[in-house]
Structures are given as structure tokens and as C-alpha cells.
N, C-alpha and C positions, 0 to 999 in steps of 0.2 A: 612719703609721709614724713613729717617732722617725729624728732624724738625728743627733741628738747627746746627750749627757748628759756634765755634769762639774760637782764639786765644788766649790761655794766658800763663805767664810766671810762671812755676814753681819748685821748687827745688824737682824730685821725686826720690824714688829711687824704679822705674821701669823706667831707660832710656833704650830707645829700639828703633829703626827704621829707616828711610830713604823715602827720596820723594818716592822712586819706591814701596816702601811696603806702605807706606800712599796710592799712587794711586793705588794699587791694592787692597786696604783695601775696599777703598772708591767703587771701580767698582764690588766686589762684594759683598759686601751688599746693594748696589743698588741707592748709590746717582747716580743722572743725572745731567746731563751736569756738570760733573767733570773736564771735560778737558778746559773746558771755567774757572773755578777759581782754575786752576793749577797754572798760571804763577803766579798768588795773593800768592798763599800758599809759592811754592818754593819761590818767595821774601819773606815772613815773614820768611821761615825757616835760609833761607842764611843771612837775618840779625842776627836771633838769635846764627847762627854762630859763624860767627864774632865777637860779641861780646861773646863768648864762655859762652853762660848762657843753661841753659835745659829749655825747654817748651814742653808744650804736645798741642793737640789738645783736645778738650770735642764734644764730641758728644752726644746729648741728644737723643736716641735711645730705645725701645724695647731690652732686653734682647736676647730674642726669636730669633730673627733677625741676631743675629751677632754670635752664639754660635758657630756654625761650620767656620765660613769663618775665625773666626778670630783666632783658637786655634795655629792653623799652623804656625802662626806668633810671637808665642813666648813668652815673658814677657809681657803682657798687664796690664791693672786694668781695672779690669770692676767690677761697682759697682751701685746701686741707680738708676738703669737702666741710667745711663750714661756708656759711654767709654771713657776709657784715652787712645787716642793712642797717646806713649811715643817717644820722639827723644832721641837720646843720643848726646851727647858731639861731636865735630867734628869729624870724620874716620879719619881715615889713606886712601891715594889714593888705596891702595889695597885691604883695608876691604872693601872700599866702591864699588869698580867692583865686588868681589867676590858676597858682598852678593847681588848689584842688578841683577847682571847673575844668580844669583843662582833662582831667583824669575822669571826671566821670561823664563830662560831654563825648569825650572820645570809647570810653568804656561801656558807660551805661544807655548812653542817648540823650537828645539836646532834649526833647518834649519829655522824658524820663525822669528829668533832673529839675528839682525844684531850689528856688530861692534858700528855704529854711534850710533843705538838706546841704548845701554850697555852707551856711553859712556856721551851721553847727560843725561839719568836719574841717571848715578852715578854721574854728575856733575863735571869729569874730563875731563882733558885737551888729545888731542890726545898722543902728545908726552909722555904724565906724563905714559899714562896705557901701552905707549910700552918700557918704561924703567921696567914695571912689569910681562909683557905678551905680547909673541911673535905672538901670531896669538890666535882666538877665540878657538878653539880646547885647549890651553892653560889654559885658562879660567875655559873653562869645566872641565878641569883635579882636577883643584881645584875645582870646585863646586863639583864634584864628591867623591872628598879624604874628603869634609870637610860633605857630607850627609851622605859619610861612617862613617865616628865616629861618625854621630849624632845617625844615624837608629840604629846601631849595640848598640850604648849604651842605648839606649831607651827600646829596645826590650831586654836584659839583665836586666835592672831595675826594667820592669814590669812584666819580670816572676821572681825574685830574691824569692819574699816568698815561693816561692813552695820548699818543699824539697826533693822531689823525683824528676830524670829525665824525667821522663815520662810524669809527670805532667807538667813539664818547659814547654816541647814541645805540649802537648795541649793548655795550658795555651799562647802560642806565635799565634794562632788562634785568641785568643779574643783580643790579641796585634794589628793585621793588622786589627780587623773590627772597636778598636779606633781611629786607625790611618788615615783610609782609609774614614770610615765616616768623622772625621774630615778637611778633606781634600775635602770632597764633590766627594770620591771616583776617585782621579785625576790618580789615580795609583801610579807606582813605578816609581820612577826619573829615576835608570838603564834601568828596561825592556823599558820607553816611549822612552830613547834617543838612544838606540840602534836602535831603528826601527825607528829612524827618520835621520841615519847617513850615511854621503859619505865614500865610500869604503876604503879611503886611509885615516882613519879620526882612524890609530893603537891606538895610546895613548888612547884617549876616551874606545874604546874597551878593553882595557887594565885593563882599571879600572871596567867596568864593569865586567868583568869576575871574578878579585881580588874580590871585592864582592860578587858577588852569591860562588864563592870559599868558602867565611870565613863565610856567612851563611851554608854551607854544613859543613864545618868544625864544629862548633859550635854544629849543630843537630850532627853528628858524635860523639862526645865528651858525648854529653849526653845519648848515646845510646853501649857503649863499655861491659854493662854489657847484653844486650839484644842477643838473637842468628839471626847471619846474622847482624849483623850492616850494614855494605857497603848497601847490598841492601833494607833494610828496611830505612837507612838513604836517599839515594837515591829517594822512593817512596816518604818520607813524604816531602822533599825537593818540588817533582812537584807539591804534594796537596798544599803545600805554594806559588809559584810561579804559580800554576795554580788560583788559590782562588784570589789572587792580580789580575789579568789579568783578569778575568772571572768579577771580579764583579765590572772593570772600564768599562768596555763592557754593564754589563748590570745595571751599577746606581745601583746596592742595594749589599746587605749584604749575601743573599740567597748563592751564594757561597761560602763564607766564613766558612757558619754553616755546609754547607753540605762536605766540606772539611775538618771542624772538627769532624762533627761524622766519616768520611770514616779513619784521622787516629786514631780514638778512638779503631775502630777494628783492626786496624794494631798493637797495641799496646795493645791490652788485653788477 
């Protein structure tokens, strides 16, 4: 539980956040009645605006407490068992929809999440977001293209030391149970929002499919010396998209592992 919270100005250089990742910082590490000293906060933030200076929040917290909820958010400081959660400098009106849809389509759910709500926590005007985005589906398209470069580059980086293929692709197992734990096992942004999507909602679709595409592609590529590529790519494909799915279902990790030893035998 928090003991404290207050305001101060400072020049960091971890600038990072927005009111909607602050409230969602705060809801799950477990302050209460958050939403009674939102409109307190969003005024100090919107001042510190304006006046175009950086400030963070301190939170005097437990280490312990905050490890998983807050990795998923990015540039933090956490130190001294305090927290710095970091604001940056003003947005641009489009950074600022994207990344706060981006937080609550992945948190809350795409059919959960309305227009008004997007537009009052990103702190724009209606007119402003439809001079950038034609309809919510719009939105999503980019929250989608921008978790695409993020996933794909992530999961390249953390198996980069391996230098055998084989090893990339088990190695990318212990990738999704970093990820996944860190996230307090929310799942996959593609698989949650396909299955939470109106029929005529193509774009959205579009992009998820492009992705599970360039993840297959990707396992493909590292498996061209192997016999049977196609179909051995193929399998380890579902033990990865099955392992994500399986183990937001059941809160732990157990799938994970046990999708890694099944393609340890596919691959020896």
C-alpha cells in the first residue's frame, strides 16, 4: 500500500507518462480512492504543462509491490524503495490518444472503451482527435502498428545472444513468461482484441493477422535449415500462441514451461 504521494518539480531524464498511465499506475498497485484526488493531480499536471517544465510524482512505496504492475509502463526510476513516476513534456494531440487507447484497449478492452472516455483521459478536444482519427477502429489500428514494433522488437532483442536458430526459438518461450508475468499475465493485445471485435471492425483484423503473419515469418526464417520447415514452423507457432492464451486463462506461467519443453522435442 502507498504511504505517501506529493508533487514536485523536477528536471529528470526519465520523462515518461500521462494522466491515464498515472491512473492506471496508481489502480493497480492499489491506492484507493484514486479517483476522489484525480481531478487534484490532473490540475497539478496541466499546470506543470503550461508552464512546459517536467515533474514526476514520488511515491514512497515497497519495492515488492510495484515490480510487475509497473515494468509494462516503460521508463520508470525506481529506487530507495521510492517511485518516480515520470511525466514528459507536453504531447502532441496524437501521441496523446494513441498512447492513452493504447492503455486502456489493452487493459480495459477494445468494446469497453469508448470514444468520450479516450478523449477526456487523453485531455483532447473532440474536434482536435477527429482532425487525427476517423472513428475508434482508427485508433486501434495504430495502437496495433505501434505494439507491433514494439513486441516484435522486444522478442528479437531478448533472444539476439543466442546464436544458433534453434536456440532463438526456445529462447523466445522464456521471452513471453517475462512479458506475460510482467503484465500480471493480461495476455496478448492481438489475440484479447480479436475476440473482443464487431464483425465489420476489417482494419482492426487486418492488423492482427499482419502480425501473427511476421511472427510466423520470423520462426520460419530461423528454421530454413531444419527438415519440414513449413510444418514444424507451423507447430511451434500454436505452442506459442497457445502458451500466451493458456496461461492468461489460467494466471500462471505453467503453460508457458510446458510449451517450452513440448518444442524442445520438436527441435532435437
Amino acid at each position: 500500500m502507498l504511504d505517501s504521494f506529493s508533487l514536485i518539480k523536477w528536471k529528470t531524464i526519465f520523462p515518461y507518462g500521462s494522466i491515464s498511465i498515472l491512473k492506471s499506475v496508481f489502480n493497480r498497485i492499489g491506492l484507493l480512492n484514486f479517483n476522489n484526488k484525480f481531478s487534484f493531480l490532473k490540475q497539478k499536471f496541466t499546470s506543470a504543462y503550461n508552464e512546459n517544465i517536467d515533474c514526476f510524482l514520488r511515491i514512497n512505496i515497497c519495492k515488492a509491490n510495484v515490480k510487475i504492475a509497473l515494468k509494462q509502463y516503460r521508463p520508470v526510476c525506481l529506487k530507495i524503495n521510492a517511485l518516480y513516476v515520470c511525466t514528459m513534456k507536453k504531447q502532441g494531440v496524437k501521441e496523446r490518444i494513441i498512447e492513452t487507447a493504447s492503455n486502456l484497449f489493452y487493459n480495459q478492452g477494445y468494446n469497453q472503451t469508448g470514444i468520450n472516455q479516450i478523449i477526456e483521459e487523453a485531455g483532447v478536444a473532440k474536434a482536435s482527435m477527429y482532425q487525427h482519427f476517423r472513428s475508434k477502429e482508427d485508433i486501434a489500428v495504430a495502437y496495433l502498428q505501434e505494439r507491433h514494433i514494439n513486441w516484435m522488437g522486444d522478442l528479437k532483442s531478448f533472444v539476439s545472444n543466442e546464436k544458433i536458430n534453434t536456440d532463438k526459438i526456445i529462447r523466445s518461450f522464456d521471452y513471453l513468461q517475462n512479458w506475460l508475468s510482467e503484465v500480471d499475465y493480461r495476455g496478448c493485445g492481438f489475440q484479447n482484441i480479436i475476440c473482443d471485435l464487431p464483425k465489420d471492425h476489417h482494419k482492426i483484423k487486418d492488423q492482427v493477422i499482419l502480425h501473427k503473419n511476421d511472427v510466423k515469418e520470423l520462426l520460419l526464417n530461423l528454421l530454413q535449415e531444419e527438415k519440414n520447415p513449413v510444418q514444424l514452423c507451423n507447430e511451434l507457432l500454436v505452442l506459442l500462441e497457445g502458451a500466451i492464451i493458456l496461461s492468461q486463462i489460467q494466471n500462471n506461467n505453467w503453460p508457458i514451461t510446458a510449451a517450452k519443453n513440448a518444442a524442445k522435442k520438436l527441435l532435437s
